[in-house]
C-alpha positions in Angstrom: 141.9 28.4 40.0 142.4 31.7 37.7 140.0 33.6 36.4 140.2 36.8 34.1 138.5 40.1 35.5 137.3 43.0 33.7 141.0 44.5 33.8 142.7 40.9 32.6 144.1 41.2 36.3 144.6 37.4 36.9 143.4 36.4 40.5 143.1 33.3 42.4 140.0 32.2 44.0 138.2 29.0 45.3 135.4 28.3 43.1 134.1 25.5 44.6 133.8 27.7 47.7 132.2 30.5 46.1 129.9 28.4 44.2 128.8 26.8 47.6 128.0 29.8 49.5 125.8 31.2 46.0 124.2 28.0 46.6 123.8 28.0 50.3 121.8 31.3 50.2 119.1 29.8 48.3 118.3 33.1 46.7 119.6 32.8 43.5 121.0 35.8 41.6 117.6 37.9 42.4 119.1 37.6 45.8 122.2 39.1 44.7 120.4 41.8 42.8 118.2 42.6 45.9 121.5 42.9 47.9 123.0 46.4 45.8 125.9 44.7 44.0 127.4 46.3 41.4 130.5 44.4 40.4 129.0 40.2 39.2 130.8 38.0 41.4 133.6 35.9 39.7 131.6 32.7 39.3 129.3 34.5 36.6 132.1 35.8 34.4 132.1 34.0 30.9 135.1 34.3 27.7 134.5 37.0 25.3 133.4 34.5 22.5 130.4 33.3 24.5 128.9 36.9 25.8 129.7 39.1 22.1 126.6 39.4 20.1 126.7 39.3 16.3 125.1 42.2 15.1 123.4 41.7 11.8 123.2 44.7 9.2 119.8 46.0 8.0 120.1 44.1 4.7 121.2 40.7 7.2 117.9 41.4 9.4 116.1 41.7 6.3 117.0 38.7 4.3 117.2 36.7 7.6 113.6 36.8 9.8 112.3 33.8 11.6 109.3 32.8 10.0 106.0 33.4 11.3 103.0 31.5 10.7 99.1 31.9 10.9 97.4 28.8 12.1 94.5 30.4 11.4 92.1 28.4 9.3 93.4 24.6 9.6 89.9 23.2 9.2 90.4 24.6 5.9 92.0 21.7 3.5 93.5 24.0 1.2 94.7 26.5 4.0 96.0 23.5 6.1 98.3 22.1 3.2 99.8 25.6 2.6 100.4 25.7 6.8 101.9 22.3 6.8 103.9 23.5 3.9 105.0 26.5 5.8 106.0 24.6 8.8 107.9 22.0 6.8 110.0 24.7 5.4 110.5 26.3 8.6 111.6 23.2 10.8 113.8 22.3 7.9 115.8 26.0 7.2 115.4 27.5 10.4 114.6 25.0 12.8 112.5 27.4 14.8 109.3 29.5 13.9 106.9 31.8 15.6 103.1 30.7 15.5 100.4 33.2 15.8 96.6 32.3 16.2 97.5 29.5 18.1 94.6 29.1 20.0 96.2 30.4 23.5 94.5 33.5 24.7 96.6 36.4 25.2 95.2 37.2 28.6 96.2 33.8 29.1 99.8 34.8 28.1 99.8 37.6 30.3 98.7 35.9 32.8 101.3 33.4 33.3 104.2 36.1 32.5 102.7 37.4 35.5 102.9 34.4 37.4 106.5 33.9 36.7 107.5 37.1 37.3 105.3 37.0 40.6 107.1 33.4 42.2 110.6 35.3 41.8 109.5 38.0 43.4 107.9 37.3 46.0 109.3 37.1 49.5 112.5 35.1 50.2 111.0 32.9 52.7 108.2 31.4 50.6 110.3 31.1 47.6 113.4 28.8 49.6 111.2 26.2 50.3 110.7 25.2 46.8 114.9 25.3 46.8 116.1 22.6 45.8 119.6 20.1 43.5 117.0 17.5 44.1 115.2 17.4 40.8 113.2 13.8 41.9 112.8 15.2 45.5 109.3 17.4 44.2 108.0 17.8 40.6 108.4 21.3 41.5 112.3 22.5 41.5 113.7 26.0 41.9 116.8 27.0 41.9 119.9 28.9 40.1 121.4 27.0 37.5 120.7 23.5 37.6 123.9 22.4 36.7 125.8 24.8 38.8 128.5 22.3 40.2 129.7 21.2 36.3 129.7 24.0 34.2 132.7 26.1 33.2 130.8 29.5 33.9 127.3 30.5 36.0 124.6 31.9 34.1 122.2 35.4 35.1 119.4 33.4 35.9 117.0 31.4 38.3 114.4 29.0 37.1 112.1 26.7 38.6 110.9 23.6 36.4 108.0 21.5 37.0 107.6 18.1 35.2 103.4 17.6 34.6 103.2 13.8 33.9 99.8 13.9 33.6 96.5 16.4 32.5 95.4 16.2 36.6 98.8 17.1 38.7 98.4 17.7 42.2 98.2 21.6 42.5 99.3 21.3 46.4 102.7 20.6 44.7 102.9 24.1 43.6 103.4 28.2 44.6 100.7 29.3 45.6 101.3 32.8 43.8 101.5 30.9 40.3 99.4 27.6 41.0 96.4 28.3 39.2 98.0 29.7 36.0 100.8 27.4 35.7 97.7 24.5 35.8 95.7 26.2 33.1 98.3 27.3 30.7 100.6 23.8 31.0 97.3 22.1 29.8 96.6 24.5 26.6 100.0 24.2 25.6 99.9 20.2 25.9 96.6 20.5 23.4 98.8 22.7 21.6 101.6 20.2 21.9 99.1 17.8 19.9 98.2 20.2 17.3 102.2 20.4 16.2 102.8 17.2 16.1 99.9 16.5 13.7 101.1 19.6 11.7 105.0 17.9 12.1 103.9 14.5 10.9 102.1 15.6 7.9 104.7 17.8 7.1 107.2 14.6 7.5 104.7 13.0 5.2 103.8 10.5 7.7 100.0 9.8 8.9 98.5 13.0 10.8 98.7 11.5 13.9 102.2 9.6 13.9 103.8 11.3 16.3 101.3 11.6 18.7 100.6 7.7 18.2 104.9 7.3 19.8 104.1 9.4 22.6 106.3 12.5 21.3 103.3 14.5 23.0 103.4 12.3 26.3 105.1 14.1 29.8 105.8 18.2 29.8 108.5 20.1 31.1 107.6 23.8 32.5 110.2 25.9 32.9 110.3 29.1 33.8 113.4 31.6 33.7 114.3 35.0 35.8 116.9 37.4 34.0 116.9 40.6 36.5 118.7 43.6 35.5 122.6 42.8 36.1 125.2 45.4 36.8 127.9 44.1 34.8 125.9 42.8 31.5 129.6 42.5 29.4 130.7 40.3 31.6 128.0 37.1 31.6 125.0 35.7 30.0 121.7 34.7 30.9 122.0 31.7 29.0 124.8 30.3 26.0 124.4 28.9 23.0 122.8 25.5 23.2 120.5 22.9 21.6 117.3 21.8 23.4 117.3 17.8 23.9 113.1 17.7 23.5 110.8 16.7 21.0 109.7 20.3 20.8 110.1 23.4 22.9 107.5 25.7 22.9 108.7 29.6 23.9 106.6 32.0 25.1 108.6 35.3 25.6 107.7 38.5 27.4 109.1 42.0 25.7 112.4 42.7 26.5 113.7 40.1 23.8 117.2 38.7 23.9 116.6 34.9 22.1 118.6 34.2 19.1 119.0 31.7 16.9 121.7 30.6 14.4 120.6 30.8 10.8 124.2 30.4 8.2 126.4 30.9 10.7 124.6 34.2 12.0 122.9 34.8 15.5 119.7 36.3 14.4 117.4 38.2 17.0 113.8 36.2 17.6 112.0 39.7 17.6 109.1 39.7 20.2 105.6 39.5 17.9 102.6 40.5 20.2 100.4 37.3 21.2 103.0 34.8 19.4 104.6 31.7 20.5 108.6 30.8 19.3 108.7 27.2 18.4 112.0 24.7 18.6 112.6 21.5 16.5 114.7 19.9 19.3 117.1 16.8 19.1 114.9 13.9 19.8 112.4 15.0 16.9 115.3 15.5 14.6 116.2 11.9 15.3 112.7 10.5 15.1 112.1 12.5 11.2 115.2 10.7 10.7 114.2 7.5 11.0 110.7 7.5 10.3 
């Protein structure tokens, strides 16, 4: 198989191998950081058009700004019906918006930054046995790229996901470095969840509590992702342009940044806000507005 290296010097290389043996080390790219590289191995090198950023102008990032809105003061009717209005807008321009006063303490936010952070990091030993192309083997999974065998290109990162079925998991099931955190800040963002989809359904004009009466609310994915520093950051991506098949996805980023979202045709950067909380109209809600 051919692939393209920084020099367009065509090489051939097993890929199936190489992917195997990333695999087999169980250590994901922060493995690979840990080991001094400083050339990406082949399997992580993606086509120009998928890596090059757009780079809006000062008049783009001014006209163009993901919305952010202040839940503060929903018990207050008149307050409320200009929030619903603002989220209607949103999730119907954008798609996505930032929500601030959310209810979700920063120390909580911190907290589970922290915790993320702290399971990749922690010694290699601990962290394999949570390792894992078996997502029904444990409702905890870690690994690098779940669907490593079948796509074209690997991304920079390792993630673990953990599916929480209900509001009492069983906390033996997960890291110890992250178990407490993960618990507590899973269950705000399920009351969270709730709150949305009330704020959703009257913005759909449907009963307040519509789609929390179909279960859009019911099951939640965790997922947490690891970006270390790469040495070759024009070569590969953390993660390509996608579209999230939820109900909602509810983003909690630290500072570095990096999400973008397209808005007429135009990546625009998801700037950071302190204490904030990106939210995503996925492909399942879009279906269900549709048919309500």
């Amino acid at each position: 198989m051919a692939a393209t290296n920084k020099n367009d010097v065509s090489t051939i290389y097993d890929r199936k191998s190489e992917l195997k043996a990333f695999d087999d080390t169980k250590e994901g790219v922060k493995g690979l950081v840990d080991a001094g590289i400083t050339e990406i191995p082949r399997i992580f090198y993606h086509p120009p058009d998928e890596y090059s950023i757009h780079n809006t102008s000062d008049s783009e990032e001014e006209q163009f700004s993901v919305p952010v809105i202040d839940l503060k003061g929903l018990s207050d009717p008149t307050k409320r019906k200009g929030i619903v209005a603002a989220v209607a807008e949103a999730s119907e321009s954008w798609g996505f918006f930032q929500i601030v006063n959310h209810g979700i303490s920063v120390d909580v936010l911190e907290e589970i930054k922290d915790g993320v952070r702290g399971f990749f990091q922690q010694d290699t030993a601990v962290k394999k046995q949570f390792y894992t192309r078996d997502n029904f083997s444990s409702p905890f999974v870690y690994n690098s790229n779940f669907d490593l065998y079948s796509a074209p290109a690997t991304h920079w990162r390792d993630s673990f996901t953990w599916y929480m079925i209900t509001p009492t998991p069983k906390t033996e099931d997960l890291p110890e470095v992250c178990r407490e955190i993960l618990v507590e800040y899973s269950n705000q963002v399920r009351k969270l969840g709730k709150l949305l989809f009330e704020l959703l359904s009257e913005a759909l004009g449907l009963k307040q509590s519509h789609l929390n009466d179909i279960d859009c609310n019911e099951g939640l994915l965790v997922t947490g992702h690891y970006y270390p520093a790469c040495p070759q950051p024009e070569l590969t991506v953390g993660i390509s342009k996608h579209a999230d098949r939820t109900f909602i996805t509810v983003l909690l980023q630290d500072n570095v940044g990096g999400l973008q979202v397209l808005h007429h045709n135009m990546w625009i950067d998801v700037n950071p806000v302190p204490g904030a909380l990106v939210v995503n109209i996925g492909d399942f809600l879009q279906v269900a507005a549709y048919i309500k």
